[in-house]
Biopython code that builds the backbone (N, CA, C, O; Angstrom):
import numpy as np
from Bio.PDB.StructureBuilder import StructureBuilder

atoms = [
    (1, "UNK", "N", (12.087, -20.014, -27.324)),
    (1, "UNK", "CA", (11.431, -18.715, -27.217)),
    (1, "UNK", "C", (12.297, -17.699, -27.964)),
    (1, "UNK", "O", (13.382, -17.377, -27.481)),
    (2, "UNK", "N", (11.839, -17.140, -29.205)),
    (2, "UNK", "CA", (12.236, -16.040, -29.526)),
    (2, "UNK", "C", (12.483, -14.861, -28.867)),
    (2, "UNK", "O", (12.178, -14.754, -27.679)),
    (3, "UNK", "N", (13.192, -13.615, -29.713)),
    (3, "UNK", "CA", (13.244, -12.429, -28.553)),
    (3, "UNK", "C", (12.559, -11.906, -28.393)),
    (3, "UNK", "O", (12.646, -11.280, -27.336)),
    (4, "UNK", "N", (11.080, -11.636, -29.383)),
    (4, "UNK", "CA", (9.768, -10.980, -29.512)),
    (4, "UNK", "C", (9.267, -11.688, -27.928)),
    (4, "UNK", "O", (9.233, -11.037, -26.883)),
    (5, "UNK", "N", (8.901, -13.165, -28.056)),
    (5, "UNK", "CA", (8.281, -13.339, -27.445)),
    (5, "UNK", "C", (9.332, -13.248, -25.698)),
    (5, "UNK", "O", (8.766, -12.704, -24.750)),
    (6, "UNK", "N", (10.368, -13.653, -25.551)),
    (6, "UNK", "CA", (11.092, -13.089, -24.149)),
    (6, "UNK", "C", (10.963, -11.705, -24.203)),
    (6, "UNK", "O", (10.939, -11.186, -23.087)),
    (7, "UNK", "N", (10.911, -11.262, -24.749)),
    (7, "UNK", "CA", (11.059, -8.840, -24.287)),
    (7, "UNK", "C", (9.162, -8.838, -23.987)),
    (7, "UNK", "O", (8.771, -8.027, -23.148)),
    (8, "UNK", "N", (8.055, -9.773, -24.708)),
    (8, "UNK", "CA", (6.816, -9.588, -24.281)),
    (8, "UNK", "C", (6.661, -9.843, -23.269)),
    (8, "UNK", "O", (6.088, -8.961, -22.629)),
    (9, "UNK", "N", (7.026, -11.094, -22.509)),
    (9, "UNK", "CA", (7.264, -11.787, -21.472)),
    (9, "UNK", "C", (7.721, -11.026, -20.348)),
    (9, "UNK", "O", (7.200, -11.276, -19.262)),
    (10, "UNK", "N", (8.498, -10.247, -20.408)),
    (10, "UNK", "CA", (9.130, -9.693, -19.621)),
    (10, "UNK", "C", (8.725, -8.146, -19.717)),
    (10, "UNK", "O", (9.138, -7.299, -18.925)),
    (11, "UNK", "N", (8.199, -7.989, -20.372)),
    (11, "UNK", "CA", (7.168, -6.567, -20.170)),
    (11, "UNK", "C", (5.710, -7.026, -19.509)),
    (11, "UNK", "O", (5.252, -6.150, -18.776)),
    (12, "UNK", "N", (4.743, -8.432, -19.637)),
    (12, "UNK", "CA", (4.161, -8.775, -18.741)),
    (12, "UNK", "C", (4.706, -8.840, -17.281)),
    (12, "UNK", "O", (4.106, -8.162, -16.447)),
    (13, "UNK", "N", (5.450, -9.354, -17.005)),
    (13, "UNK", "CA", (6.012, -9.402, -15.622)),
    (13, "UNK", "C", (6.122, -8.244, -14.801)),
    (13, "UNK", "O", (5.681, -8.061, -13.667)),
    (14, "UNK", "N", (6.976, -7.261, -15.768)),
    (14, "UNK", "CA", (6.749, -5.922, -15.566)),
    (14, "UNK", "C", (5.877, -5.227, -15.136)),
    (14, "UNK", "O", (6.003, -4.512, -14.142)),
    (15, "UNK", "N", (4.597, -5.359, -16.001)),
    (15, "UNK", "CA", (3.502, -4.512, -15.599)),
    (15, "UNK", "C", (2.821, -5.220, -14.626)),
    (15, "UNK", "O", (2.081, -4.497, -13.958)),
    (16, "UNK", "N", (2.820, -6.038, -14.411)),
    (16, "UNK", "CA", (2.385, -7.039, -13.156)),
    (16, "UNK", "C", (3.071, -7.146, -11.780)),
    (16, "UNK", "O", (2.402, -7.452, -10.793)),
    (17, "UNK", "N", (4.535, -6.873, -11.686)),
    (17, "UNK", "CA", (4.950, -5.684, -10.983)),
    (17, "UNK", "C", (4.733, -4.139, -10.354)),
    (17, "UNK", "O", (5.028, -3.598, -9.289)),
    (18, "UNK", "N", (4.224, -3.825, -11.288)),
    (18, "UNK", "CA", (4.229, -2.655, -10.778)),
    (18, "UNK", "C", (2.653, -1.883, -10.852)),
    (18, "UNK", "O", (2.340, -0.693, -10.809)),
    (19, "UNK", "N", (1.809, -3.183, -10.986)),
    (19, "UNK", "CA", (0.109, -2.749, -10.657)),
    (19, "UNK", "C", (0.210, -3.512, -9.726)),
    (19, "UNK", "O", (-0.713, -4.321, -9.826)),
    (20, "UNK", "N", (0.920, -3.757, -8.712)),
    (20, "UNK", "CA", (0.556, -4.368, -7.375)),
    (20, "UNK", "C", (0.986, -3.560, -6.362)),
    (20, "UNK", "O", (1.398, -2.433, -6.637)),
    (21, "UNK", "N", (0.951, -4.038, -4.983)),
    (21, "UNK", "CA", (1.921, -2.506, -4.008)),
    (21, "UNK", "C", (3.382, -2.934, -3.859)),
    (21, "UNK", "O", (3.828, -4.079, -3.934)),
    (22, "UNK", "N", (4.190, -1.534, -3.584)),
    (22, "UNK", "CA", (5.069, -1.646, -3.604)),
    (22, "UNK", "C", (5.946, -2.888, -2.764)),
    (22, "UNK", "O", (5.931, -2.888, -1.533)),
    (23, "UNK", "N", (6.456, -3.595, -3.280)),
    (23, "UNK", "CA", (7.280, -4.329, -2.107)),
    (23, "UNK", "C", (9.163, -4.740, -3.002)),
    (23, "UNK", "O", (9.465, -5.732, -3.665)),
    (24, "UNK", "N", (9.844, -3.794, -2.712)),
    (24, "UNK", "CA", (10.926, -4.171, -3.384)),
    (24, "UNK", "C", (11.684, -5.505, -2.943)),
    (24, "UNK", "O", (12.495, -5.846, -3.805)),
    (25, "UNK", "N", (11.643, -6.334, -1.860)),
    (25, "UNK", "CA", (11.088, -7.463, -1.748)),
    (25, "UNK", "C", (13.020, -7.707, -1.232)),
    (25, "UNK", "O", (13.485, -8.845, -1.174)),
    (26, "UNK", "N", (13.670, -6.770, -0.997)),
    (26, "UNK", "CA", (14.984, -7.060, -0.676)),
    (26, "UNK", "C", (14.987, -7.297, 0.938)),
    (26, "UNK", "O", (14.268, -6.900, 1.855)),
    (27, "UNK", "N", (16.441, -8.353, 0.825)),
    (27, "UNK", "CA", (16.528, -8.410, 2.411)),
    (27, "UNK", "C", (17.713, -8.127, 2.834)),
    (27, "UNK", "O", (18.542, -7.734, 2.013)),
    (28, "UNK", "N", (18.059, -8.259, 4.197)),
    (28, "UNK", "CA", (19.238, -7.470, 4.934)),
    (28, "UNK", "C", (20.607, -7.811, 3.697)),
    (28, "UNK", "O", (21.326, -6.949, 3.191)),
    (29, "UNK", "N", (20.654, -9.049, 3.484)),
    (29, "UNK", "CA", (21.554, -9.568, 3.160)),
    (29, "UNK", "C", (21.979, -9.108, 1.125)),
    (29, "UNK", "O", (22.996, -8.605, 0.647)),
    (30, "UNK", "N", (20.864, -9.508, 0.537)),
    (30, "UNK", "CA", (21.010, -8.861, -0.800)),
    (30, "UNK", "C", (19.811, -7.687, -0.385)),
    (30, "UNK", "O", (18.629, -7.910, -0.124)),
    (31, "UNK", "N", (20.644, -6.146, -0.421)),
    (31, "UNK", "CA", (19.685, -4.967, -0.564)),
    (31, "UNK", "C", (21.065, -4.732, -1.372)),
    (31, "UNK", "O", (22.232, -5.025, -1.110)),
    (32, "UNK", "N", (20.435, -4.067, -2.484)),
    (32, "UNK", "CA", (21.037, -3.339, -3.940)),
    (32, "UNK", "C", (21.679, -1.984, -3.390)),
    (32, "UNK", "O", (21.465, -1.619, -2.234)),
    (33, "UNK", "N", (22.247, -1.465, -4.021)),
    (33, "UNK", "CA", (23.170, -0.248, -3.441)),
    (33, "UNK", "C", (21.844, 1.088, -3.748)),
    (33, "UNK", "O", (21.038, 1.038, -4.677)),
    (34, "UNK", "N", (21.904, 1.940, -2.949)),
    (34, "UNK", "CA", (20.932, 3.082, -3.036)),
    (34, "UNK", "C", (20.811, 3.829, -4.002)),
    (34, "UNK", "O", (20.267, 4.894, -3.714)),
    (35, "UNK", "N", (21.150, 3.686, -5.225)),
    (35, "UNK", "CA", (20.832, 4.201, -6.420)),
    (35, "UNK", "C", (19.923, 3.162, -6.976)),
    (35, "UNK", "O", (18.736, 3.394, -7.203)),
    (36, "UNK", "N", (20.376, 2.251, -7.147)),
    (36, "UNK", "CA", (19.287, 1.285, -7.629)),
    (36, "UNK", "C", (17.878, 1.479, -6.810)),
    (36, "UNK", "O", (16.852, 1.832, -7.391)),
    (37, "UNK", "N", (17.933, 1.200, -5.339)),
    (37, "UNK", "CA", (16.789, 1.185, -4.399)),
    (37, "UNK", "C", (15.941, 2.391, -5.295)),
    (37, "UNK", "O", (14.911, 2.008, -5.850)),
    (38, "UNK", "N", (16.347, 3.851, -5.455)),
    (38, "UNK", "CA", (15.923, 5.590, -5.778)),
    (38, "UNK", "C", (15.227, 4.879, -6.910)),
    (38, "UNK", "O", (14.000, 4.784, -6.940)),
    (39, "UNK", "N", (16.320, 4.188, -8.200)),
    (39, "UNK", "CA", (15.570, 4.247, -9.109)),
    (39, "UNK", "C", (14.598, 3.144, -9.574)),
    (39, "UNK", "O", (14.389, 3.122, -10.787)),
    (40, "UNK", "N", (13.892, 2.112, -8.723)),
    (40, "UNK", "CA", (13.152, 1.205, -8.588)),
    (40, "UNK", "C", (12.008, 1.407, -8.178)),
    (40, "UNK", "O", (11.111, 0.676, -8.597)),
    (41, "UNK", "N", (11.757, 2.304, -7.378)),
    (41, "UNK", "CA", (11.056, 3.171, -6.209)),
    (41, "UNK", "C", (10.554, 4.239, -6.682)),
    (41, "UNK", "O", (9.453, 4.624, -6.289)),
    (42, "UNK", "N", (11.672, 5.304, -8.146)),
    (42, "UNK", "CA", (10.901, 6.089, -9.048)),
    (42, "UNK", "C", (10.005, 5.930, -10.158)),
    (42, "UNK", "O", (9.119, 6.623, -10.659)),
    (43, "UNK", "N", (10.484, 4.860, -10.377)),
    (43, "UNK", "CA", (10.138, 4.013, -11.811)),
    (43, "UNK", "C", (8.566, 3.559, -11.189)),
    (43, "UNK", "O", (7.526, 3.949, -11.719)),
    (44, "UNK", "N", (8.602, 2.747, -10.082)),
    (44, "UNK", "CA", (7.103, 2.332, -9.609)),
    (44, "UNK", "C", (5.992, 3.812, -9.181)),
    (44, "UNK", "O", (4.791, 3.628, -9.380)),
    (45, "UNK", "N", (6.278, 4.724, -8.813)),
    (45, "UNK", "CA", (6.051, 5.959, -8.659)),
    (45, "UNK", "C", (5.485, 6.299, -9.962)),
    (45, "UNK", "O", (4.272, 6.173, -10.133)),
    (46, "UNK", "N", (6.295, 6.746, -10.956)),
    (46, "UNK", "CA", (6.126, 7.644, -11.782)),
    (46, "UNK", "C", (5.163, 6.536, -12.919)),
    (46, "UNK", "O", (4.755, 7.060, -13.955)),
    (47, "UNK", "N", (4.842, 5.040, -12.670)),
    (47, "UNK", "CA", (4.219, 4.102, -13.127)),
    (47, "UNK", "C", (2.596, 4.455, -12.850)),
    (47, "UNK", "O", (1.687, 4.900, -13.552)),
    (48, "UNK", "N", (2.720, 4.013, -11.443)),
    (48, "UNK", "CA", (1.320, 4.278, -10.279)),
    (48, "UNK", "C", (0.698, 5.843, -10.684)),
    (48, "UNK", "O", (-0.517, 6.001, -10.560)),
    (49, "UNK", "N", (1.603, 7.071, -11.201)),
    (49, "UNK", "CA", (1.369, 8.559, -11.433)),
    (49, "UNK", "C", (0.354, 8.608, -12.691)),
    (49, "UNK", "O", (-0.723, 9.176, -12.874)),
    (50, "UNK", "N", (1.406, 7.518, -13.708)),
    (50, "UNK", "CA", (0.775, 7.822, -15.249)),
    (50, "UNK", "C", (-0.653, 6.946, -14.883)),
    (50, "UNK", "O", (-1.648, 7.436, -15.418)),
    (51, "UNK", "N", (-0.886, 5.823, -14.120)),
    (51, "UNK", "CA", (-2.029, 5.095, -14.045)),
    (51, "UNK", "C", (-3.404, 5.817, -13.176)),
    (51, "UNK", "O", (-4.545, 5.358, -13.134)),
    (52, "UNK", "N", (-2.950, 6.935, -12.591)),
    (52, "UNK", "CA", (-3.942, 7.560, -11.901)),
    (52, "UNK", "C", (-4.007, 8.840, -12.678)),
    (52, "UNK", "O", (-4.980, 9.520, -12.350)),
    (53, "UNK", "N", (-3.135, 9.451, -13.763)),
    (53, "UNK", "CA", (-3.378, 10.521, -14.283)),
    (53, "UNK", "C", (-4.395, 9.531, -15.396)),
    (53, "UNK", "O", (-5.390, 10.189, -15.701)),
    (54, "UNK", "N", (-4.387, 8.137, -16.064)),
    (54, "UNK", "CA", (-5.215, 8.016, -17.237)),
    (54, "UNK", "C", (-6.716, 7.763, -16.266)),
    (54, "UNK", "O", (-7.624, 8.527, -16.591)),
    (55, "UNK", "N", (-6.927, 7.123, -15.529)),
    (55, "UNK", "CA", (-7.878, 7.069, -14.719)),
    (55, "UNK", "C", (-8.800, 8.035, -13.990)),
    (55, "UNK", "O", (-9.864, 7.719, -13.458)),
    (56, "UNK", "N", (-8.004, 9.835, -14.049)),
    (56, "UNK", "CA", (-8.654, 10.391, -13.770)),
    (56, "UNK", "C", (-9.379, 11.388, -14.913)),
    (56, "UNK", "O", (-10.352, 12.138, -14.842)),
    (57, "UNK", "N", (-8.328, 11.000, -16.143)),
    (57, "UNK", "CA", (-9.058, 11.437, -17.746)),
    (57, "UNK", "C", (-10.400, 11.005, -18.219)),
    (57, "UNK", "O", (-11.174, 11.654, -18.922)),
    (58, "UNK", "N", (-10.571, 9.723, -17.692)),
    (58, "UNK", "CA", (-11.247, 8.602, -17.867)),
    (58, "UNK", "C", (-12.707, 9.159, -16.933)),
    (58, "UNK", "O", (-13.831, 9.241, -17.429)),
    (59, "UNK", "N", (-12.401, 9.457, -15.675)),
    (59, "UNK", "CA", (-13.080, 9.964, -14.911)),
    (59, "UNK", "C", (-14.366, 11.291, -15.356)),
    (59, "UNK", "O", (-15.590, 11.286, -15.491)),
    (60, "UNK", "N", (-13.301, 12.302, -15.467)),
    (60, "UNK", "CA", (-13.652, 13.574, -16.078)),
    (60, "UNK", "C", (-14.066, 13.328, -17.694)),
    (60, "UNK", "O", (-14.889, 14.194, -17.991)),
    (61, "UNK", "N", (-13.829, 12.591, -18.655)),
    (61, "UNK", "CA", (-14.589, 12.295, -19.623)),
    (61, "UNK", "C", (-15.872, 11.878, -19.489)),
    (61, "UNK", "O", (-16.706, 12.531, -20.116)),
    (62, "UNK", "N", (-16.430, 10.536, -18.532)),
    (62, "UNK", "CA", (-17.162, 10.071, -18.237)),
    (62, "UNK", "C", (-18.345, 11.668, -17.797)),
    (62, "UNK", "O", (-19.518, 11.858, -18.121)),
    (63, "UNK", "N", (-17.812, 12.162, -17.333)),
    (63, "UNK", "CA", (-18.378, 13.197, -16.066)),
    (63, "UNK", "C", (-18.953, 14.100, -17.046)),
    (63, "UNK", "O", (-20.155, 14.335, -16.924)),
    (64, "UNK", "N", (-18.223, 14.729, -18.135)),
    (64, "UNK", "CA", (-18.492, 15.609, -19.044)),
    (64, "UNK", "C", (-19.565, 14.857, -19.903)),
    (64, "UNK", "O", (-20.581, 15.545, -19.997)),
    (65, "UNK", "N", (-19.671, 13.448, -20.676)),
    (65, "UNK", "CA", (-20.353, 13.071, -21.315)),
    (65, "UNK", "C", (-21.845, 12.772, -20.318)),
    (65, "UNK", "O", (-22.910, 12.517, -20.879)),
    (66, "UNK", "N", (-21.749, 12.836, -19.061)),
    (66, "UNK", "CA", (-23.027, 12.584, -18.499)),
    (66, "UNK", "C", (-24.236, 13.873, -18.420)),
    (66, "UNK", "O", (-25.455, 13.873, -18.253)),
    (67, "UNK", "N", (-23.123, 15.018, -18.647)),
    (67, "UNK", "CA", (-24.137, 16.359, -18.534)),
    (67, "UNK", "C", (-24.436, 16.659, -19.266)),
    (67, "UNK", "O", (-25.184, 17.637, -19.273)),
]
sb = StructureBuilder()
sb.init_structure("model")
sb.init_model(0)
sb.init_chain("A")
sb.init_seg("    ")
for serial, (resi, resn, name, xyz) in enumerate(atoms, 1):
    if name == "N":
        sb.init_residue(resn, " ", resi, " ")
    sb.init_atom(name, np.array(xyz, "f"), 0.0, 1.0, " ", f" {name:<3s}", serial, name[0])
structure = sb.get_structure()
């Protein structure tokens, strides 16, 4: 596997991650130090934000082209 195709690979995974619900999926034993937790937790946030801001463009386009 080339690097094209591992960095694609791993941007699928990614987004397949983070169109599902949140579950950072840590347990007592490995939980990541609380900066990591903030920025895992923002990153899925500000993911879920941009996917409901294109969805509601999408919305209001639809809405405008119907009248």
């Amino acid at each position: 596997m080339d690097m094209d195709e591992r960095n694609k690979a791993l941007a699928e995974r990614r987004r397949a991650i983070m169109e599902g619900d949140f579950n950072p999926g840590y347990t007592p034993e490995h939980t990541p130090p609380a900066e990591a937790r903030l920025v895992n937790a923002a990153e899925y946030a500000a993911y879920q934000l941009g996917q409901i801001n294109r969805n509601l463009a999408r919305l209001v386009d639809h809405l405008t082209k119907a009248k």
